[in-house]
N, C-alpha and C positions, 0 to 999 in steps of 0.2 A: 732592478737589475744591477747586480756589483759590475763597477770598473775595473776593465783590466789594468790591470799594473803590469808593465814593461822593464824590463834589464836594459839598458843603452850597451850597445855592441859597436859600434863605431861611427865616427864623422865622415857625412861627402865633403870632400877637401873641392874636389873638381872632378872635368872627364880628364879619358887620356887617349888619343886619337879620335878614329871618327866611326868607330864601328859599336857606341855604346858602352865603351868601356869605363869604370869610373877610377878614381882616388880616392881610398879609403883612410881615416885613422883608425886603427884599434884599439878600441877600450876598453878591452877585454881579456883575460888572462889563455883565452884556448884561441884564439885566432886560428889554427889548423883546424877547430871543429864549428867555429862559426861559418867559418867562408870557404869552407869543403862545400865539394859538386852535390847539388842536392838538397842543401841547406834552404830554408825560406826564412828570409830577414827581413821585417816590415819597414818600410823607409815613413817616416813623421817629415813632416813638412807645412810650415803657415801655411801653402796654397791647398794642402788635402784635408777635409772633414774625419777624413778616419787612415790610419795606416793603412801604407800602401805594400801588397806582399808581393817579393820579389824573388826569385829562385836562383843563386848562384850557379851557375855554368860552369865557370872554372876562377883559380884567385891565384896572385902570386905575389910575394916580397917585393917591392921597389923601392929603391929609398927609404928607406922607413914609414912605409904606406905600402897597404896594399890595392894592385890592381885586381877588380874583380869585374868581371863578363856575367849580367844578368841574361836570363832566355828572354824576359822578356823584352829588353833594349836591346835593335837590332842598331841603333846610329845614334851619335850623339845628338842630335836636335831632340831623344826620348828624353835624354839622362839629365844635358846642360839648364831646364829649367830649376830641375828640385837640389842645385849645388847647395850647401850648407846648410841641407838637411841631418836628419839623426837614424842612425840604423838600429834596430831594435827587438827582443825577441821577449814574449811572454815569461813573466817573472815564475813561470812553472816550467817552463824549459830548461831547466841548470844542471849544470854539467857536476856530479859528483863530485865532491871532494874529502880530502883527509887532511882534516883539520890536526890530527895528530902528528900528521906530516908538516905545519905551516901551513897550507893552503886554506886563503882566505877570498872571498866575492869581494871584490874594490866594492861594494853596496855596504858591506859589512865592516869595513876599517873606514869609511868615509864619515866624520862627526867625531870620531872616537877622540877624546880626550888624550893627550901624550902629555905624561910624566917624567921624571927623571927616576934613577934608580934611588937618589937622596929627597925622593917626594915632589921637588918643586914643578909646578905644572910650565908644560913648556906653550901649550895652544891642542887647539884642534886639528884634524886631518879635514882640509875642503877637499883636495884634489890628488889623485896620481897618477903619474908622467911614467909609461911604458916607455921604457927603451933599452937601449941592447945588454948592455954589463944589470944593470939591474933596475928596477922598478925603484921612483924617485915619489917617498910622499910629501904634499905641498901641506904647511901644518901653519894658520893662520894662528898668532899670535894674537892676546889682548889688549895690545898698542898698536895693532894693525899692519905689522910688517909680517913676513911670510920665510920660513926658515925650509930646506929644501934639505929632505930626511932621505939618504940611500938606505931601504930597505935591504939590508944584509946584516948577519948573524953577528957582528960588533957590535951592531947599534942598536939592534930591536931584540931586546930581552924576553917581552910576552905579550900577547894578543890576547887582552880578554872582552870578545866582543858581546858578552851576556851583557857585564856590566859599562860597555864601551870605553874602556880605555886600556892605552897600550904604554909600556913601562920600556924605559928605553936608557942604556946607558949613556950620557953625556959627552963628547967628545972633543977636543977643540978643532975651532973652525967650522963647525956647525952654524955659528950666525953670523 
């Protein structure tokens, strides 16, 4: 029997009150289409043998997390054990995109090699930081320091995630 493969959709940060509500981060580029009413997001967690499926009831913007109301968590005594767990949806469940437009899966720019537009390799992409003006990628360098890339049309010249790597014009103050 093949393993399912998962997409990570976001972190339990914590609850928030006492009626089951939790704190989410999003790690994800459609957050209005993961955590819309209706949606089933499997929560991962050490203490569960197999994900756990949960039904968003409703979700909204706070802080820079969102709050989202499971049906099936009526009070936080359900929620408060599985805190810094992982939310998660079947690697078949993905949301279209147009790649011709830019639109890449964070699965798909994460590893990818960053170059300069004069060739020299800048590191890898480990990680990216969703946040409000724009998505921040975190690009682990070969001396082990971490250079913190805003994904915006100055600096990212081409995506090519066939071959994984992304070509990027150099800028000062970058490191």
């Amino acid at each position: 029997m093949k393993e399912v493969e998962f997409l990570k959709v976001g972190r339990f940060l914590g609850t928030h009150g006492i009626r089951g509500e939790v704190r989410l981060f999003a790690e994800t580029d459609f957050p209005e289409d993961r955590f819309a009413p209706g949606q089933v997001l499997l929560l991962q967690h050490a203490t569960l043998s197999a994900p756990f499926p949960l039904t968003v009831e409703k979700s909204r913007l706070h802080k820079n997390a969102y709050l989202v109301k499971f049906r099936e968590w009526d009070n936080i005594n359900q929620a408060e054990p599985f805190k810094g767990g992982t939310f998660v949806v079947p690697v078949t469940d993905t949301v279209s995109l147009d790649m011709e437009a830019g639109e890449y899966y964070f699965k798909d720019i994460i590893h990818c090699e960053v170059v300069t537009t004069e060739g020299r390799k800048v590191g890898k992409v480990k990680e990216i930081l969703t946040l409000p003006a724009n998505d921040v990628w975190v690009v682990a360098t070969a001396d082990g320091k971490e250079i913190l890339l805003p994904y915006i049309d100055d600096i990212v010249n081409e995506i090519d995630v066939a071959s994984k790597q992304i070509t990027i014009e150099w800028m000062e103050g970058l490191e």
